[in-house]
DSSP file (Angstrom, degrees, kcal/mol; ACC not computed):
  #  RESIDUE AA STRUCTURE BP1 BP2  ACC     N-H-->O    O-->H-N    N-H-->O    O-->H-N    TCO  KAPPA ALPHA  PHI   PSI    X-CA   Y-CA   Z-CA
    1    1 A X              0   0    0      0, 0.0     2,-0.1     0, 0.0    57,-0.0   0.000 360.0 360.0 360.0 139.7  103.8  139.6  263.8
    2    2 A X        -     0   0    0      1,-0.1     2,-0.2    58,-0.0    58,-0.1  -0.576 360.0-106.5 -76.5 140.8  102.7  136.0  263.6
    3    3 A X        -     0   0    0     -2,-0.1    56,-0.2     1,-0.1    57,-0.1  -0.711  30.8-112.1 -96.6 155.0  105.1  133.4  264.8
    4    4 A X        -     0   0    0     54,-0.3    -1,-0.1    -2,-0.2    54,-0.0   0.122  14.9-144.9 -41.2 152.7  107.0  131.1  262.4
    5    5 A X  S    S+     0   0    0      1,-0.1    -1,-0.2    55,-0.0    -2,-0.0   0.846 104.9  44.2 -90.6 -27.6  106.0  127.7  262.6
    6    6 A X  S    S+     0   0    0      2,-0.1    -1,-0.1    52,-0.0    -2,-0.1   0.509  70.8 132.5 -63.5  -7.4  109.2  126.9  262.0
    7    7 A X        -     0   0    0      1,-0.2    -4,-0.0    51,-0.1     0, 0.0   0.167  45.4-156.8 -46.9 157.9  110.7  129.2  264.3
    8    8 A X        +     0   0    0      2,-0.0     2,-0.3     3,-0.0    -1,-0.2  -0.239  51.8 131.5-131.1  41.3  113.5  126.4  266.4
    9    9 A X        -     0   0    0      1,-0.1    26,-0.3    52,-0.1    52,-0.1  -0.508  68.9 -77.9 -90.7 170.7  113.5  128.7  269.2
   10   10 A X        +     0   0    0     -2,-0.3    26,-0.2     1,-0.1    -1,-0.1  -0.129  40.2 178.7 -54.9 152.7  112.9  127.6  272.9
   11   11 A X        +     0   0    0     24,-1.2    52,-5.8     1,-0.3    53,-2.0   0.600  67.1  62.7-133.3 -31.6  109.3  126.8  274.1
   12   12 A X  E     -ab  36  64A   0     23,-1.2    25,-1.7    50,-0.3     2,-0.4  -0.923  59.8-170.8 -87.1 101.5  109.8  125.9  277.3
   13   13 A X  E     - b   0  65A   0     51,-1.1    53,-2.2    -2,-0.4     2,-0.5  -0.861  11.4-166.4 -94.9 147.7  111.4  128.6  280.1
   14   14 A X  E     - b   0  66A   0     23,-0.4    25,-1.8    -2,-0.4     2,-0.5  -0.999  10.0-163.3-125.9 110.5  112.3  126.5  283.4
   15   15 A X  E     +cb  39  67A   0     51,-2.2    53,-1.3    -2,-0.5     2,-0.4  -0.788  27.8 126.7-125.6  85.3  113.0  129.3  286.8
   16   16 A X        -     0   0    0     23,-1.0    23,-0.1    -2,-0.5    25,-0.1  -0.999  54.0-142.1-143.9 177.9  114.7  128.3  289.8
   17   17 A X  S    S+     0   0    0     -2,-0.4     2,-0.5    53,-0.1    23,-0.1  -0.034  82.9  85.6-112.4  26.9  117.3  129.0  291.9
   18   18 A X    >>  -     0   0    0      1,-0.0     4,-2.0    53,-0.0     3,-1.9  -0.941  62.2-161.0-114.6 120.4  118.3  125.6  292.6
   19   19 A X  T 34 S+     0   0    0     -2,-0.5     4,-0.2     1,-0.3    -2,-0.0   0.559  88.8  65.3 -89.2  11.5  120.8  124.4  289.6
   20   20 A X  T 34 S+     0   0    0      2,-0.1     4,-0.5     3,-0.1    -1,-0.3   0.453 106.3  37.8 -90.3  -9.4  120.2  120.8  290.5
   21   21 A X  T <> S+     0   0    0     -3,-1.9     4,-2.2     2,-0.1    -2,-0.2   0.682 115.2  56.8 -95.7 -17.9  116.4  120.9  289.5
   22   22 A X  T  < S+     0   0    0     -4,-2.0     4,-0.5     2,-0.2    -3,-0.1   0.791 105.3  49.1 -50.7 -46.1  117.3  123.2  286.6
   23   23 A X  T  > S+     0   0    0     -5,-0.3     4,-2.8    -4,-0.2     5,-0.3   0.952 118.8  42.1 -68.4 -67.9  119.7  120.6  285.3
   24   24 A X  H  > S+     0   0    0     -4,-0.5     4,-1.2     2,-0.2    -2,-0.2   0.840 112.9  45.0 -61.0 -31.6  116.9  117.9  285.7
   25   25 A X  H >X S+     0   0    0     -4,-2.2     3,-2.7     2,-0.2     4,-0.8   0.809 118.6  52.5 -76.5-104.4  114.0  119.4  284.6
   26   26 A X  H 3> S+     0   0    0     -4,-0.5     4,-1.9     1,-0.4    -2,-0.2   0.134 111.9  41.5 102.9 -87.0  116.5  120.5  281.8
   27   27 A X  H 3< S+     0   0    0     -4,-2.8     4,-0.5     1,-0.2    -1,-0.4   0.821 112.6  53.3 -74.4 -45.4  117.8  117.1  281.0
   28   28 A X  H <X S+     0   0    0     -3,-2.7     4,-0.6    -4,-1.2    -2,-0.3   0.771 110.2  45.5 -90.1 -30.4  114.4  115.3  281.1
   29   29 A X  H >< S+     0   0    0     -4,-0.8     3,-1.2     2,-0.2    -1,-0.2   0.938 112.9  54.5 -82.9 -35.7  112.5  117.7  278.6
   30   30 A X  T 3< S+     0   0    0     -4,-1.9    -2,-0.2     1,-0.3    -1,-0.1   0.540 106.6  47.6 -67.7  -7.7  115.5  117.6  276.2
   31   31 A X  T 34 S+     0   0    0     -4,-0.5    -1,-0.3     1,-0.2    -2,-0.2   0.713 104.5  53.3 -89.6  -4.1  115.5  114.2  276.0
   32   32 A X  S << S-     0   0    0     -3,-1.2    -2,-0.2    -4,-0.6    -1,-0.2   0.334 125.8-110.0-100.0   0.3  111.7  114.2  275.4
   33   33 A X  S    S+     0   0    0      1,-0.2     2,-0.3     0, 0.0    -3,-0.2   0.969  73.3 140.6  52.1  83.0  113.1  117.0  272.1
   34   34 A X        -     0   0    0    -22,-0.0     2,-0.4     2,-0.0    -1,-0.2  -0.878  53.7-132.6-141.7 140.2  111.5  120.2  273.9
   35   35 A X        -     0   0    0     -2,-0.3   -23,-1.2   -26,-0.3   -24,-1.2  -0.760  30.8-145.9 -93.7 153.5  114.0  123.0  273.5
   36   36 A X  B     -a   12   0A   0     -2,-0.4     2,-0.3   -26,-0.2   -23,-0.2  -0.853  24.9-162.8-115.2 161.5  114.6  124.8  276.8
   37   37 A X        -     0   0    0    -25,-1.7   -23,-0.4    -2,-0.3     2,-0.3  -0.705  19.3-158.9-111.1 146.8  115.4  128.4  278.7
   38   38 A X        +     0   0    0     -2,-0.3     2,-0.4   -25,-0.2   -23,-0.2  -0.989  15.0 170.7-136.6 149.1  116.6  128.4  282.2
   39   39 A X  B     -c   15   0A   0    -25,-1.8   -23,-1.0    -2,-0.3     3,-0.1  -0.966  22.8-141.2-150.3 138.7  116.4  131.3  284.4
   40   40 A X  S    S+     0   0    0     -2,-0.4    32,-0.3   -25,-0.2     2,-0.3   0.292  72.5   3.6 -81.9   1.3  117.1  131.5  288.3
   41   41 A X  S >> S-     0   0    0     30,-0.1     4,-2.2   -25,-0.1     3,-1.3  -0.837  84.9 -87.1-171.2 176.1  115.0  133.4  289.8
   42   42 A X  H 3> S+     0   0    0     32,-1.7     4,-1.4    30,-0.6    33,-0.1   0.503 113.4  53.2 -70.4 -12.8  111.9  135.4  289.0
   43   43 A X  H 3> S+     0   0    0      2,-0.2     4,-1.7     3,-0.1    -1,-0.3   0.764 110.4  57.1 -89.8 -16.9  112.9  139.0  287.6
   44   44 A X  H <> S+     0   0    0     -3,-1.3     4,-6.4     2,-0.2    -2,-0.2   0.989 104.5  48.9 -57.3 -47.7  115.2  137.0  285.2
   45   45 A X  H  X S+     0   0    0     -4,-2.2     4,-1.7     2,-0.2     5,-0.4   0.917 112.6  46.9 -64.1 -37.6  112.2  135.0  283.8
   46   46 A X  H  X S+     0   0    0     -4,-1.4     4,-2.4     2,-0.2     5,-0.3   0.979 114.2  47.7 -71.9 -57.8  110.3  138.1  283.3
   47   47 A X  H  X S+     0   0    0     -4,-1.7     4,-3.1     2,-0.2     5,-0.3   0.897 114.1  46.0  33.0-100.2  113.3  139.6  281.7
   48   48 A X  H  X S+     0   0    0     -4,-6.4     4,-1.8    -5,-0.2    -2,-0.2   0.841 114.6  50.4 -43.7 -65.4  113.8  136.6  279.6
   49   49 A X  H  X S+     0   0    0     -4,-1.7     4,-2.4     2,-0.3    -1,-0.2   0.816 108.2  49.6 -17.3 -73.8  109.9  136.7  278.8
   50   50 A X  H  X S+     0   0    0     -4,-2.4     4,-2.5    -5,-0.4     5,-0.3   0.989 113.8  47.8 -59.1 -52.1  109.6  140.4  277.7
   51   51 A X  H  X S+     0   0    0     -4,-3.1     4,-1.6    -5,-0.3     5,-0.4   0.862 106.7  52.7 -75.8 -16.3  112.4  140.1  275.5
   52   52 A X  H  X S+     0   0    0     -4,-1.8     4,-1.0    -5,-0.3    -1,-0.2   0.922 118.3  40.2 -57.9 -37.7  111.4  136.9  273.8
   53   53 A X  H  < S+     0   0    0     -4,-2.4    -2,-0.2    -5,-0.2    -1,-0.2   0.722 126.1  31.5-102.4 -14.5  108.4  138.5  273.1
   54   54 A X  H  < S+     0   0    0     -4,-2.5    -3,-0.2    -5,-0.2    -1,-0.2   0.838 124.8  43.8 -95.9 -25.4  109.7  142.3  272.1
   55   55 A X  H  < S+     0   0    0     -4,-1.6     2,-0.4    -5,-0.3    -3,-0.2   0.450  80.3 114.2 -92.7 -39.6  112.8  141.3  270.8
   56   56 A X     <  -     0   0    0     -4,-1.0    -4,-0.0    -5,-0.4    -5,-0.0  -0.531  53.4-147.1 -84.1 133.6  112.5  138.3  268.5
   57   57 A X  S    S+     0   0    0     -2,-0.4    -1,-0.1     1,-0.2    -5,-0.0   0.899  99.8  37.3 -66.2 -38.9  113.1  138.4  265.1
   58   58 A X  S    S-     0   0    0      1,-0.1   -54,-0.3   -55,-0.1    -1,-0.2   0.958 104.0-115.6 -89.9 -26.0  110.2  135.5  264.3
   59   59 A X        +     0   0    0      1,-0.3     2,-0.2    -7,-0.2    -2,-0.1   0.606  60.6 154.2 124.9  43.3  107.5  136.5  266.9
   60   60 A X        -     0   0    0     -8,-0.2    -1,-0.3   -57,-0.1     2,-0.3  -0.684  19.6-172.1 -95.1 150.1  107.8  133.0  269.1
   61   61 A X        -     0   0    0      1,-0.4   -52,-0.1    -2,-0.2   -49,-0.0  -0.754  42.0 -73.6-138.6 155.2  106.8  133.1  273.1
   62   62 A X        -     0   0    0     -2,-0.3    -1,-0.4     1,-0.1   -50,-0.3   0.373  32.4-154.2 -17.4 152.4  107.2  130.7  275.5
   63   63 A X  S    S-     0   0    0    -52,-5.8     2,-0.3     1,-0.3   -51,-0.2   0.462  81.1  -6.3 -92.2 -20.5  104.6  127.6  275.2
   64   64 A X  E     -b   12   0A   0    -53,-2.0   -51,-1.1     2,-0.0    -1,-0.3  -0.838  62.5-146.4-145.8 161.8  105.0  126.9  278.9
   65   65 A X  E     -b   13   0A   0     -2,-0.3     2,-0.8   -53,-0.2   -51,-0.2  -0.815   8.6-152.8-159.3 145.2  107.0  128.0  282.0
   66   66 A X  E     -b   14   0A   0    -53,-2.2   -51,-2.2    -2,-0.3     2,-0.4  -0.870  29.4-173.5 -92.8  92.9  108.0  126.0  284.7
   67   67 A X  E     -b   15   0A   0     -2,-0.8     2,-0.5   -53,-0.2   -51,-0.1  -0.913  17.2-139.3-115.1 146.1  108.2  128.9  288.0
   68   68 A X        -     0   0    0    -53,-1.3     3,-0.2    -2,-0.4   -26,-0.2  -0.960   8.7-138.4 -88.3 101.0  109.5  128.1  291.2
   69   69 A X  S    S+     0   0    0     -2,-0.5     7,-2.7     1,-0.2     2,-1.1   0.849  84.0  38.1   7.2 -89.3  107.7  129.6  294.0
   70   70 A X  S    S+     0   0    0      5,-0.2     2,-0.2     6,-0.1    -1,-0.2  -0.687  74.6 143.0-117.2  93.8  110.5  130.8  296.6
   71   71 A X        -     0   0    0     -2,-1.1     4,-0.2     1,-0.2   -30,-0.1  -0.471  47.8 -97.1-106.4 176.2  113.0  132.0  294.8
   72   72 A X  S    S+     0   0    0    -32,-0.3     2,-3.1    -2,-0.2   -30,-0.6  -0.160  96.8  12.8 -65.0 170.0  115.4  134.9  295.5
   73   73 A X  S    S+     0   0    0      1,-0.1     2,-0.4   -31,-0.1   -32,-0.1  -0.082 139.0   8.9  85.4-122.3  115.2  138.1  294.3
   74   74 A X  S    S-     0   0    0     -2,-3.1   -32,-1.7     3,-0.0    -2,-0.2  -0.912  82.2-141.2-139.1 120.4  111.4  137.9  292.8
   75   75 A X     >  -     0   0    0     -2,-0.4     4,-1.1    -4,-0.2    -5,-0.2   0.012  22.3-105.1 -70.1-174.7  109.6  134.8  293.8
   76   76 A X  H  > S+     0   0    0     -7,-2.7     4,-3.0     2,-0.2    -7,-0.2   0.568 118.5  59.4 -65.4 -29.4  107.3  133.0  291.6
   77   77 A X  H  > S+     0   0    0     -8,-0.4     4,-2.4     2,-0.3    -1,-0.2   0.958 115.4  44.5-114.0 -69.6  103.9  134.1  293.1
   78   78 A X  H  > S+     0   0    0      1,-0.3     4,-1.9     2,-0.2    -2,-0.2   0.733 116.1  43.4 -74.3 -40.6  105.3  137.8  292.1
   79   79 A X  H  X S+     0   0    0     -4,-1.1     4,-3.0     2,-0.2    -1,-0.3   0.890 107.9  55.4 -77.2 -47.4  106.6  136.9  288.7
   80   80 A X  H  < S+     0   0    0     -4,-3.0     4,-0.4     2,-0.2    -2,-0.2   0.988 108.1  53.0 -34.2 -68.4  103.5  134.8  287.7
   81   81 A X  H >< S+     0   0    0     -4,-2.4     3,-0.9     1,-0.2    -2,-0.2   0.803 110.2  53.5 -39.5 -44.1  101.4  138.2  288.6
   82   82 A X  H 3< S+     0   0    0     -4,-1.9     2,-0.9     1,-0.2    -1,-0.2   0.992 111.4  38.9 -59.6 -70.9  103.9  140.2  286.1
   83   83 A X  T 3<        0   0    0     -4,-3.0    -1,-0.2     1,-0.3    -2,-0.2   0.231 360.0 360.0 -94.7  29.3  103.6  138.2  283.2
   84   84 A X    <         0   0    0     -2,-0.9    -1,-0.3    -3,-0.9    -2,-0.1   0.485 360.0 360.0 -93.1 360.0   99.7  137.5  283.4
């Protein structure tokens, strides 16, 4: 399945486990009109990731994703590796 162009879903996922750069990063793309995702550490964002992409009615993925290195959990490093 192709994705809409219209699709309004999020394009952006943002993953770390600090909820004060989440919030900023967050704040700063939404003002810039980028819809965002947040996730806290790295087995969410893959999580999040697999189901956007198995799951969604219009066929939209991510455009981007923002990972955090040392995270809980499943670091960045680990999570990158998954979803390449």
């Amino acid at each position: 399945m192709l994705p809409s162009s219209d699709c309004e879903c999020p394009k952006i996922l943002i993953v770390d486990d600090n909820e004060f750069n989440l919030y900023s990063l967050k704040l700063l793309l939404e003002s810039l009109d980028y819809d965002c995702d947040s996730e806290t550490n790295g087995q969410k964002a893959v999580n999040a990731v697999m189901k956007k992409e198995t799951q969604n009615p219009c066929g939209c993925h991510y455009m981007f994703i923002l990972l955090d290195c040392m995270m809980p959990v499943m670091d960045g490093w680990t999570a990158c590796s998954i979803l390449r």
